[in-house]
C-alpha positions as CSV (number, residue, x, y, z in Angstrom):
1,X,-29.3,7.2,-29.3
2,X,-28.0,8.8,-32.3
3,X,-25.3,6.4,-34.4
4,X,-22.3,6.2,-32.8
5,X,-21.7,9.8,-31.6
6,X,-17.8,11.1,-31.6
7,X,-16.1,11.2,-28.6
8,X,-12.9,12.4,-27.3
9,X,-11.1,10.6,-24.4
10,X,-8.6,12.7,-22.8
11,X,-8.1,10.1,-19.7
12,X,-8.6,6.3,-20.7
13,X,-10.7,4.5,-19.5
14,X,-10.5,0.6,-17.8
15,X,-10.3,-2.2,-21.2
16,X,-13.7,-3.8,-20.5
17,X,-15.4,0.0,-20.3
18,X,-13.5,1.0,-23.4
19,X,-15.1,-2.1,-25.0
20,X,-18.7,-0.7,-24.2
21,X,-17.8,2.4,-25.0
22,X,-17.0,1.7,-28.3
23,X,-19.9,-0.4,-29.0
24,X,-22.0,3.0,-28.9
25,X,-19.7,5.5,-29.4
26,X,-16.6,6.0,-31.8
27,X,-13.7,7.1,-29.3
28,X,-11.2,9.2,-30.3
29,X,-7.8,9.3,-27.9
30,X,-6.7,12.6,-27.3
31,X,-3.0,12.9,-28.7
32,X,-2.1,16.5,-29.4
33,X,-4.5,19.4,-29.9
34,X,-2.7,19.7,-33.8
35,X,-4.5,16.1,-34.3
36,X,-7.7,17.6,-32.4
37,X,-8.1,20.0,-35.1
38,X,-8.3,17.6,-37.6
39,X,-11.3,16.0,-36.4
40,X,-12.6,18.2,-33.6
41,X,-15.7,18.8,-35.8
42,X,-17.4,15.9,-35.1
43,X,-16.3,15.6,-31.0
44,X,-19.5,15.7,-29.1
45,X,-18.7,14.1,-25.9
46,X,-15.7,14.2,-23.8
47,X,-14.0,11.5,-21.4
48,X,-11.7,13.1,-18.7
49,X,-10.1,12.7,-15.1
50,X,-10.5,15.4,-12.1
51,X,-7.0,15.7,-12.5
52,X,-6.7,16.2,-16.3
53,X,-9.8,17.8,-16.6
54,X,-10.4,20.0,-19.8
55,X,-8.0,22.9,-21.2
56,X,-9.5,26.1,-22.2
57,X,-7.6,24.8,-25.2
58,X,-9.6,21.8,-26.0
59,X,-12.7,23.4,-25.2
60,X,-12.3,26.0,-27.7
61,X,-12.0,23.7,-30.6
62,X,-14.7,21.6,-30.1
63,X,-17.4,23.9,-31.7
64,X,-20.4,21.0,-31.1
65,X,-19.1,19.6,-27.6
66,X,-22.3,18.9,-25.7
67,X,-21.0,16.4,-22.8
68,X,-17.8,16.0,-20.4
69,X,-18.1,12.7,-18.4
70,X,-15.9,13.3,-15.4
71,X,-14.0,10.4,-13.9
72,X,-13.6,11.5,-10.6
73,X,-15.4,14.6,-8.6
74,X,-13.2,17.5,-9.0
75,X,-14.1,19.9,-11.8
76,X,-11.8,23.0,-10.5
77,X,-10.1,22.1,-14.2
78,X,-13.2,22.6,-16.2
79,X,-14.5,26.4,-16.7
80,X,-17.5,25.5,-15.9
81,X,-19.2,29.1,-16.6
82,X,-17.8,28.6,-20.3
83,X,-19.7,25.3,-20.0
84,X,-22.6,26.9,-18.6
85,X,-22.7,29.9,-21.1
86,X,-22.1,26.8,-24.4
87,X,-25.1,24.8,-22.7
88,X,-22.2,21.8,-21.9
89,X,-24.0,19.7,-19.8
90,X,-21.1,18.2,-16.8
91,X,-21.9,15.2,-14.8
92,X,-19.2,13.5,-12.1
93,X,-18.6,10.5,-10.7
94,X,-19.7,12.1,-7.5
95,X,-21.2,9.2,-4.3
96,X,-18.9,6.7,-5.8
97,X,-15.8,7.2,-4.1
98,X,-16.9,9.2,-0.9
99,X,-16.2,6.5,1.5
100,X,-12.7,5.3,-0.1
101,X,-11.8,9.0,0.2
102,X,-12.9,9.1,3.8
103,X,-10.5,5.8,4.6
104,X,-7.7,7.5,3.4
105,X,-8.1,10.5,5.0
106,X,-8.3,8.1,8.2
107,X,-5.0,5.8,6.9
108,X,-2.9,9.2,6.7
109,X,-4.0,10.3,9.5
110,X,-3.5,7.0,11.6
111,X,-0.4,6.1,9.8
112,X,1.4,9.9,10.9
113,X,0.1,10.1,14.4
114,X,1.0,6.5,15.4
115,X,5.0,6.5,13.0
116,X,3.6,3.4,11.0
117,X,6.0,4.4,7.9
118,X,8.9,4.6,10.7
119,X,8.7,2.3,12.9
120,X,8.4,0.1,9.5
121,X,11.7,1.7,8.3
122,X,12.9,0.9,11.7
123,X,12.7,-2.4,12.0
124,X,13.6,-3.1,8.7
125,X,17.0,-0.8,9.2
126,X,17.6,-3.6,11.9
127,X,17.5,-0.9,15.1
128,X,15.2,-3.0,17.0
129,X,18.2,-4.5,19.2
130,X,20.1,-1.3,19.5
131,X,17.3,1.4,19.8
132,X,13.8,2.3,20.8
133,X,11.4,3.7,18.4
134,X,9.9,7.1,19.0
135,X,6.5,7.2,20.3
136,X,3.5,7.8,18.4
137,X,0.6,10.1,19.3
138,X,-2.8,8.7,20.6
139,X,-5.9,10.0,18.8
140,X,-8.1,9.4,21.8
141,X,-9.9,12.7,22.7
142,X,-8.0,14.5,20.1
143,X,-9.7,17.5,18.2
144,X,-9.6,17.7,14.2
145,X,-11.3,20.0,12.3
146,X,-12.3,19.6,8.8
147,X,-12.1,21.8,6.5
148,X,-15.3,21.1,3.7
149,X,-18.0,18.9,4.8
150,X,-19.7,18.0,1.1
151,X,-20.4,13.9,1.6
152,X,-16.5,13.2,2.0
153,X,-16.0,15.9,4.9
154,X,-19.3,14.0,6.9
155,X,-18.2,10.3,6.1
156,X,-14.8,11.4,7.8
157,X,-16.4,12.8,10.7
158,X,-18.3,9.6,10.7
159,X,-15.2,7.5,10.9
160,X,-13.6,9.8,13.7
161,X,-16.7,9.3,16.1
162,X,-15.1,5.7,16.3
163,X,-12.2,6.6,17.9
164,X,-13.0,8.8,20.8
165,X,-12.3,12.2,18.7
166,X,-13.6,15.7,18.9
167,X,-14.9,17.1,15.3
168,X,-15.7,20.1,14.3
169,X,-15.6,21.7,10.6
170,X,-15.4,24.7,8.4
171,X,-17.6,25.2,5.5
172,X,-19.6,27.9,3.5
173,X,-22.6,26.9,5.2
174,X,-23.4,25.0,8.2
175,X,-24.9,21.6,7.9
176,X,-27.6,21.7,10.0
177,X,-28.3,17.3,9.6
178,X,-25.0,16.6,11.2
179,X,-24.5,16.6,14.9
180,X,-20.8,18.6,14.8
181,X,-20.3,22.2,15.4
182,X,-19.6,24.1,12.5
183,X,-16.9,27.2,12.8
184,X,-17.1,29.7,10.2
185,X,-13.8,30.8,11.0
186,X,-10.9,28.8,9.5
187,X,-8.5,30.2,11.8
188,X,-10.2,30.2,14.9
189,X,-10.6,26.2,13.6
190,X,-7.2,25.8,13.2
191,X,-6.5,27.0,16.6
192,X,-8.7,24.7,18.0
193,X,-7.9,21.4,16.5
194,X,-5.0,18.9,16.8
195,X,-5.8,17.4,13.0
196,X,-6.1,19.3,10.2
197,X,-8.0,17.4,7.8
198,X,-9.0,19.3,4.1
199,X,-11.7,17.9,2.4
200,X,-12.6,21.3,0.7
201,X,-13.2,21.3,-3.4
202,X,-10.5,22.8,-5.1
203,X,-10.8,25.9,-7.4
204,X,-9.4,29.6,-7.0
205,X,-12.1,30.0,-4.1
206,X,-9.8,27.6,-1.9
207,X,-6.7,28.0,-3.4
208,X,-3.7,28.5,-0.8
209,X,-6.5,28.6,1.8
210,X,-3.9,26.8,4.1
211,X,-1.1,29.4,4.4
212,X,1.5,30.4,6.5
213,X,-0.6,32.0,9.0
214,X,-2.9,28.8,9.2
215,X,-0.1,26.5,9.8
216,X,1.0,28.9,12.5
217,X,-1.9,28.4,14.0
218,X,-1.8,25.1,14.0
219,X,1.4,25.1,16.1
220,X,4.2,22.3,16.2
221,X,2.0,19.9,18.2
222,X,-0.8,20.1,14.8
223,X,-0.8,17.7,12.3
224,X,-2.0,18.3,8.5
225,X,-4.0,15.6,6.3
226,X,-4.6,16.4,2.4
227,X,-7.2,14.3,0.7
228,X,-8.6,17.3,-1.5
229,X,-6.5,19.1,-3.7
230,X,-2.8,20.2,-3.7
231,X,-4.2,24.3,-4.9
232,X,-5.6,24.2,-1.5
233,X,-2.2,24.7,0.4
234,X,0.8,27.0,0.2
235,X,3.0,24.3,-0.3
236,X,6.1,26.4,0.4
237,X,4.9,27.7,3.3
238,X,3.7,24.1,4.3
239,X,7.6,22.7,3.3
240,X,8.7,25.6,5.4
241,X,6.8,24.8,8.5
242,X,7.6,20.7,8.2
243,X,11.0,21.6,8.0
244,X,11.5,24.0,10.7
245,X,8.7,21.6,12.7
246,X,6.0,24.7,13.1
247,X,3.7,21.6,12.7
248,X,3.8,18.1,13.8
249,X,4.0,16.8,10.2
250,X,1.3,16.3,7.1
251,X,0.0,13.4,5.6
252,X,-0.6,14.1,2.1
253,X,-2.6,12.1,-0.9
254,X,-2.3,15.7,-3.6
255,X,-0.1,18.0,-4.2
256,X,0.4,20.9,-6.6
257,X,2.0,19.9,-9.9
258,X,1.2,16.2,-9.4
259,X,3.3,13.9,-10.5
260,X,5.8,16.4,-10.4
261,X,6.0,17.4,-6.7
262,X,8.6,19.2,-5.3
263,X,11.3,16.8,-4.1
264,X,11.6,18.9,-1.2
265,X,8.7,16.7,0.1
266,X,11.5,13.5,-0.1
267,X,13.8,14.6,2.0
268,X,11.1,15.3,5.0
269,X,10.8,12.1,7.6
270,X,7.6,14.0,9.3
271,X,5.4,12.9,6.2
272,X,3.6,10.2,5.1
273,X,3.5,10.4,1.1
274,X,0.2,9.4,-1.6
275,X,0.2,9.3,-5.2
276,X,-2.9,10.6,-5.1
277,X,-4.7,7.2,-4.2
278,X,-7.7,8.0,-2.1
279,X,-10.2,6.3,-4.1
280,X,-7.9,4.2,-5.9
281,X,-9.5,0.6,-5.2
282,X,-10.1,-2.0,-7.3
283,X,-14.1,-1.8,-6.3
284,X,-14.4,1.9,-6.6
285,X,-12.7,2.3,-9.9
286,X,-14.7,0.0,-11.6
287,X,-17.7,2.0,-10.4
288,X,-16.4,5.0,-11.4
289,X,-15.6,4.2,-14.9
290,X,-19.2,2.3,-14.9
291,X,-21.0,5.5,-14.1
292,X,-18.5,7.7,-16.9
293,X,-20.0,5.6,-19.3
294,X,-23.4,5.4,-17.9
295,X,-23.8,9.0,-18.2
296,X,-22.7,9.3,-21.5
297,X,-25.3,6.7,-22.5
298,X,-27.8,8.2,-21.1
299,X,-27.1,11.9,-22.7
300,X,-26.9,10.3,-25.9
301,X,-30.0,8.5,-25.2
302,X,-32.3,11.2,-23.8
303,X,-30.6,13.9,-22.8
304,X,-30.2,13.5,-19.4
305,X,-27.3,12.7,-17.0
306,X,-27.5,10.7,-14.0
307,X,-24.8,12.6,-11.6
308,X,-25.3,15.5,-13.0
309,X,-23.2,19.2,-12.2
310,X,-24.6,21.1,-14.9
């Protein structure tokens, strides 16, 4: 490895991997893109979340950047075809947090369907002596479609097998290694299914895929689950159709504008609520931030990348 190459961190990393960083690498934290310029020179290697990614902004002063480590999967905030055309090589954290994802798909999902979040607010209101709680939905035999199946969409179809459930998914191809039918129609899916669960990449090809017309579709008896990313629904349309009870209700882990969501979402009882948590574990975090640094170390070292996505 070349002495101590420059990088910039836009996201921080855990203290014990910002320790090992900096015993290869000097780390520059990213404060304001007036600071940038005053060293963006020597910045070879950038540090970033799925969520924070990488403004066009950023990118354009860094005239030797030749690495983004990715904390996290999603690059929808990355050009990537800018990085492609600069020969910036982009790796991910991508296998690492598949199967926390997958839970969480299965927590939100559980958690709406069966009123976990009321009933809890229930009996802590001290109604258990005066009223009866509302009933809760059995999953058993109910269809869901997912919508994506990378690694995350088949690990939640893995999980739903468990409980008696009907799965079948929407993607840009069909998966011929996994045993549920594909639909290449999103609507026809969404007519279909009782769960809604998105586990599509985010990016202008899926953005407000879910819409008005989808959640229509759904009807009031549907329920949505989020675990990808908040572009991919209409979220007016989606607060419309809560509110007026088009659908059953939505459990959601993203949201557009995050952690700014619109408070609309507060006021709504037929939601269960993340901040963005899916893989947010004390195991899979620590992985994640091992393999941000891992690939950095072994660009620097030989040029290669061990998750690579360019």
């Amino acid at each position: 490895m070349s002495s101590s190459p420059d990088l910039l961190a836009i996201d921080p990393l855990s203290e014990n991997m910002t320790e090992r960083l900096e015993k290869s690498f000097t780390v520059h934290s990213f404060t304001s893109l007036h600071a940038l310029e005053t060293y963006a020179t020597k910045i070879r290697g950038i540090i970033t979340g799925g969520g924070s990614g990488v403004p066009a902004e950023v990118m354009n002063v860094l005239p030797n950047l030749e690495v983004i480590s990715v904390n996290g999967v999603g690059t929808d905030r990355i050009d990537l075809e800018e990085a492609k055309r600069r020969n910036i090589r982009v790796a991910t954290t991508q296998n690492t947090l598949t199967d926390d994802v997958a839970d969480m798909a299965i927590v939100l999902m559980m958690t709406l369907m069966r009123g976990v979040v009321t009933n809890d607010q229930f009996v802590r209101a001290g109604k258990w002596h005066s009223a009866t709680a509302p009933l809760g939905y059995s999953l058993t035999e109910k269809r869901v479609g997912i919508v994506g199946f990378g690694h995350i969409g088949q690990a939640i179809a893995k999980r739903l097998s468990v409980f008696g459930m009907e799965v079948a998914y929407f993607n840009s191809h069909a998966r011929t290694e996994s045993p549920c039918r594909f639909e290449p129609d999103l609507k026809a899916l969404a007519t279909w299914c009782d769960v809604l669960i998105l586990a599509v990449s985010g990016g202008p090809r899926s953005a407000n895929m879910i819409n008005a017309d989808i959640l229509d579709t759904l009807g009031k008896d549907g329920f949505l689950i989020n675990i990808a990313r908040g572009t991919v629904v209409d979220e007016s349309a989606l607060l419309n159709a809560l509110h007026e009870k088009r659908i059953a209700g939505a459990g959601l882990d993203v949201f557009q504008n995050e952690p700014d969501i619109n408070p609309a979402f507060l006021t709504l009882k037929n939601t269960v609520l993340q901040p963005h948590q899916a893989s947010a574990t004390v195991e899979t975090r620590a992985a994640m931030a091992k393999l941000v640094v891992d690939n950095l170390i072994a660009y620097f070292t030989d040029k290669t990348l061990l998750t690579p996505v360019i």
